[in-house]
C-alpha positions as CSV (number, residue, x, y, z in Angstrom):
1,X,72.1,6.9,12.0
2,X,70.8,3.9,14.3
3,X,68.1,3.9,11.6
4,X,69.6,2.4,8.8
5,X,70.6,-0.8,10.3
6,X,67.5,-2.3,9.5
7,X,66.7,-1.2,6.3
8,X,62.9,-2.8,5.8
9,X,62.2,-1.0,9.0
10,X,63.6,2.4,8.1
11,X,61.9,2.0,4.8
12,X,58.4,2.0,6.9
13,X,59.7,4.2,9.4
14,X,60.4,7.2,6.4
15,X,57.2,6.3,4.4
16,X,55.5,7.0,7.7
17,X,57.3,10.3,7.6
18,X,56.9,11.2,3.9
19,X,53.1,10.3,4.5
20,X,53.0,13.3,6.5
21,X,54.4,15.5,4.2
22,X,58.1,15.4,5.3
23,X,61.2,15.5,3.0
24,X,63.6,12.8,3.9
25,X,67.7,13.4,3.2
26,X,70.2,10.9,3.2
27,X,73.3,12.8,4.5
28,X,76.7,12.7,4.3
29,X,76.4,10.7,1.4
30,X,79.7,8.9,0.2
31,X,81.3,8.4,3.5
32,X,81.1,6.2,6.8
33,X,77.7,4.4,6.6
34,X,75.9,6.5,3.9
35,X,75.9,3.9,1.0
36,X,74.5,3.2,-2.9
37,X,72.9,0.4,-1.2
38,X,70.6,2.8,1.0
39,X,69.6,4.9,-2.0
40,X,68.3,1.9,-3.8
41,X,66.2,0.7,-0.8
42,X,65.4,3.8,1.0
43,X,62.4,6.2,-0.3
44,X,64.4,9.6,-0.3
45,X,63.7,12.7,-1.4
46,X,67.7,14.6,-1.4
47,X,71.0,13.4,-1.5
48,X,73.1,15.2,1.0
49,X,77.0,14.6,-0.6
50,X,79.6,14.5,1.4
51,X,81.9,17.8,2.1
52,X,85.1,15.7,1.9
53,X,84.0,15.3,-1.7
54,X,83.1,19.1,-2.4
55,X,86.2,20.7,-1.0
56,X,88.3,21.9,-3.3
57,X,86.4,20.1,-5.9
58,X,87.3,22.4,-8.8
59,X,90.9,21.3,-9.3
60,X,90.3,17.5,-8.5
61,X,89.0,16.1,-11.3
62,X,88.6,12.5,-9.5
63,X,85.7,14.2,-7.1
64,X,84.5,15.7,-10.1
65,X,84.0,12.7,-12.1
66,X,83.1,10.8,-8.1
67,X,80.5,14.0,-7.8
68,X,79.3,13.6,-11.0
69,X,78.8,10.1,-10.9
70,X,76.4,10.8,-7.6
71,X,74.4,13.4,-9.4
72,X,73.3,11.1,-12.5
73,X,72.3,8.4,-9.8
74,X,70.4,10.3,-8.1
75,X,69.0,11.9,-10.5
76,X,68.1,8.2,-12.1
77,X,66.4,7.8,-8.7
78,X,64.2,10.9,-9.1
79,X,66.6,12.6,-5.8
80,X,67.4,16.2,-5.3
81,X,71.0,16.6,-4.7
82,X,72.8,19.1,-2.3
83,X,76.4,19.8,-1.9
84,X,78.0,20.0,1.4
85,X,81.1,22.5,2.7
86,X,80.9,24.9,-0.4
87,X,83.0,27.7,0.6
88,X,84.1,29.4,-2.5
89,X,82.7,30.6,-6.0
90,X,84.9,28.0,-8.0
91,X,83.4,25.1,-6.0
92,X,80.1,26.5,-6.8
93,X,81.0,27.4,-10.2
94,X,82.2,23.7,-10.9
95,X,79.0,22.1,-8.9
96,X,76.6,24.2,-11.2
97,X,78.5,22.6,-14.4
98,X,78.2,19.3,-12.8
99,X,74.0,19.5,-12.2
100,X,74.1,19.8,-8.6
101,X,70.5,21.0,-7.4
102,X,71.6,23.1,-3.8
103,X,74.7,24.2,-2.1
104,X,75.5,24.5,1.6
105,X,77.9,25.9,3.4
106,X,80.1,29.3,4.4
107,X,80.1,30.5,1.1
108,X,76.2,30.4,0.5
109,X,75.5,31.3,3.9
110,X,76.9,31.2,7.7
111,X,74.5,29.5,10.7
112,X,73.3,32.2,12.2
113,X,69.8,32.2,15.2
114,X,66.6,31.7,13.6
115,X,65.3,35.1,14.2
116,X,68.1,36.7,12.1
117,X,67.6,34.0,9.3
118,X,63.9,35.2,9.9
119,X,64.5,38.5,9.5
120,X,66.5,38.4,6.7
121,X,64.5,36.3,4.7
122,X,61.5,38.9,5.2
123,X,64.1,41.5,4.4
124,X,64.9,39.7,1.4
125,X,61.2,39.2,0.2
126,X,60.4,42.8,0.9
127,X,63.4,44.0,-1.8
128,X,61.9,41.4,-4.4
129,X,58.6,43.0,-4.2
């Protein structure tokens, strides 16, 4: 993200947007230019981890612990935390244990066009009620 290369600026640039009411991610955390540095001088909301972390997670211990370790920061920093590329039950399974806030990805959910999603989520609400 052009962004981040000046971090004072894209400090005042996302206060500008949370002052509107918007939710700001940092995403892709934990690989290419998403750095701890950025979470400690950026005023996000969610912590988007990395998928390369998250797949297969459940029988690597080392992104367990690397996972883990991402979760208790941001949680230190007051940041929801949301888990890219989940694509089976044991991933999510092992990302519950771990304290992770949301999941993403085939398992959860496929894309599909808005007015599906739309629809389904009023299909949804009507079955709660």
């Amino acid at each position: 993200m052009v962004a981040l290369g000046e971090l004072g600026v894209s400090a005042q640039w996302i206060e500008e947007l949370r002052s509107k009411g918007l939710k700001v991610a940092l995403d892709d955390f934990g690989s290419g230019f998403a750095s701890y540095a950025y979470l400690r001088h950026l005023p996000l909301d969610i912590l988007k981890i990395d998928g390369s972390f998250i797949s297969g997670i459940e029988n690597d211990p080392i992104n367990q612990a690397m996972v883990g370790s991402m979760r208790q920061i941001a949680g230190q920093l007051g940041l929801l935390t949301v888990a890219e590329f989940v694509e089976t039950q044991a991933s999510l399974d092992c990302l519950r244990r771990l304290g992770i806030d949301y999941a993403q990805g085939y398992f959860v959910g496929r894309p599909q066009p808005l007015r599906q999603l739309a629809d389904d989520a009023r299909r949804h609400d009507t079955q709660e009620a």
